[in-house]
N, C-alpha and C positions, 0 to 999 in steps of 0.2 A: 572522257566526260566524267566529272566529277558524281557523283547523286547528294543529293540532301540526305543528313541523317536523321533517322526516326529511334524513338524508345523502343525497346526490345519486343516492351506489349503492347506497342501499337502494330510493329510488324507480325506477331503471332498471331493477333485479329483478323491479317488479312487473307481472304477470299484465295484460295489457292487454286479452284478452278478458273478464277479469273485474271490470274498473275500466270498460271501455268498456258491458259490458252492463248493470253498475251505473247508468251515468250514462241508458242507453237506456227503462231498466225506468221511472225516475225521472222521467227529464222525459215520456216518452211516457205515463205514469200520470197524471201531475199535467194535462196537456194533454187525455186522454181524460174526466177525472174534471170537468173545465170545459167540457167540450164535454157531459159525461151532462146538466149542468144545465139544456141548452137540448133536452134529449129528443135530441141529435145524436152519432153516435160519428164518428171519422175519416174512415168513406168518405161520410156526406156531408156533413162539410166539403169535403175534398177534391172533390166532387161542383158545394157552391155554389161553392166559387172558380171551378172550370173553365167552369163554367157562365155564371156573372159575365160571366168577362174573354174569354166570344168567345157572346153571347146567338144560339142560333140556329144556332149551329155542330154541336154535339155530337148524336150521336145515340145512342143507347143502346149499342150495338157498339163504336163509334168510344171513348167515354171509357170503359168497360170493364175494353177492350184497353191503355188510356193510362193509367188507374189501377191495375191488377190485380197490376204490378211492385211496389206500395209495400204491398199489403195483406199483414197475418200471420194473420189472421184468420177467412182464408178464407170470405169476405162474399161474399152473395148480392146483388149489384151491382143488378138488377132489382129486388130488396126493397128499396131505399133509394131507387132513383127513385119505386117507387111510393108508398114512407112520402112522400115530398117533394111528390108529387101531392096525395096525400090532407091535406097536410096546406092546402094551396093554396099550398106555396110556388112551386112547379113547374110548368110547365105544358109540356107538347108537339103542335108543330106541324107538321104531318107529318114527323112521327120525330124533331123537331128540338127539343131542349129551351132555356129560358129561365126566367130568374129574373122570378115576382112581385114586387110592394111589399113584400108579407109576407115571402117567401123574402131579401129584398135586407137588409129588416130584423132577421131572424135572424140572418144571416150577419156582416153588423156587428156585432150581440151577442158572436157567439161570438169575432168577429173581435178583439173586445176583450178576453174573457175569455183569451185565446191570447195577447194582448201581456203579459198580468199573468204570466203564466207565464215567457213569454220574458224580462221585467225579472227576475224574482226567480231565474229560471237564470243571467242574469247578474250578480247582484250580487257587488260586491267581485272581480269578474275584468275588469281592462284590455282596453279594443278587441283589440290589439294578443298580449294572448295568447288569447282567440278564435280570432283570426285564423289563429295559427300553429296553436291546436290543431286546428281545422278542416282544415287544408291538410297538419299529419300523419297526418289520420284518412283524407284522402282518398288520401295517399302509400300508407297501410298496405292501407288498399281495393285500388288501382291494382298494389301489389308481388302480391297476394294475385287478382292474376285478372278485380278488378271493375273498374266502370267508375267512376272516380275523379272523372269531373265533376260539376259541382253538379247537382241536380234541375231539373226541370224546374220553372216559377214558380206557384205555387194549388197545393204539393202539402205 
């Protein structure tokens, strides 16, 4: 899709919390609405990545606490491990959760449906201006108070 082109200072005028929430509302829709397909919303993906890449690690508290920073949601974090149980993706070992065959095999589903998102968010835009937009969003985070480094990895 082509865009119309604007003067340099007509684009510098514009409203960044209103382009940035635009682009938040957009990709995080399209990424929740791929995830409803597998019966899954964000926290538990974010749930099977963490869980994934340390089996045996996380205890109900412990990734909580670890996810709770990213949720807007305001998600009942125990309701999602328990849908995860019951679904047999999940299982826990004295307090200690891990992924099943089934759960490992969802999570790749979704894992996929997430890369088709992430391709079509990128299309028609250079690595390279990515990159820089990324590193001025994280500049404008970091002037504005927050913490400007990348996330943490499975979020």
């Amino acid at each position: 899709m082509a865009l119309k082109e604007y003067p340099s200072e007509e684009l510098a005028a514009q409203p960044i919390g209103a382009w940035s929430g635009e682009a938040y509302r957009r990709v995080v829709g399209a990424l929740r609405a791929q995830l409803a397909v597998e019966d899954l919303t964000q926290p538990h993906w974010w749930t099977l990545n963490h869980v994934a890449g340390a089996p045996g690690r996380w205890t109900r508290a412990a990734l909580t606490e670890r996810l709770a920073r990213y949720d807007d949601q305001d998600t009942d974090f125990d309701g999602v491990y328990d849908d995860l149980l019951r679904r047999g993706w999940l299982t826990e070992d004295e307090g200690r959760m891990t992924l099943t065959g089934e759960g490992e095999a969802g999570r790749l589903r979704a894992a996929e449906r997430n890369r088709r998102v992430h391709r079509q968010t990128h299309e028609g835009i250079p690595t390279a201006d990515f990159v820089t937009t990324i590193n001025v969003l994280r500049r404008m985070v970091a002037n504005l108070g927050g913490d400007g480094d990348l996330p943490d990895r499975g979020v």
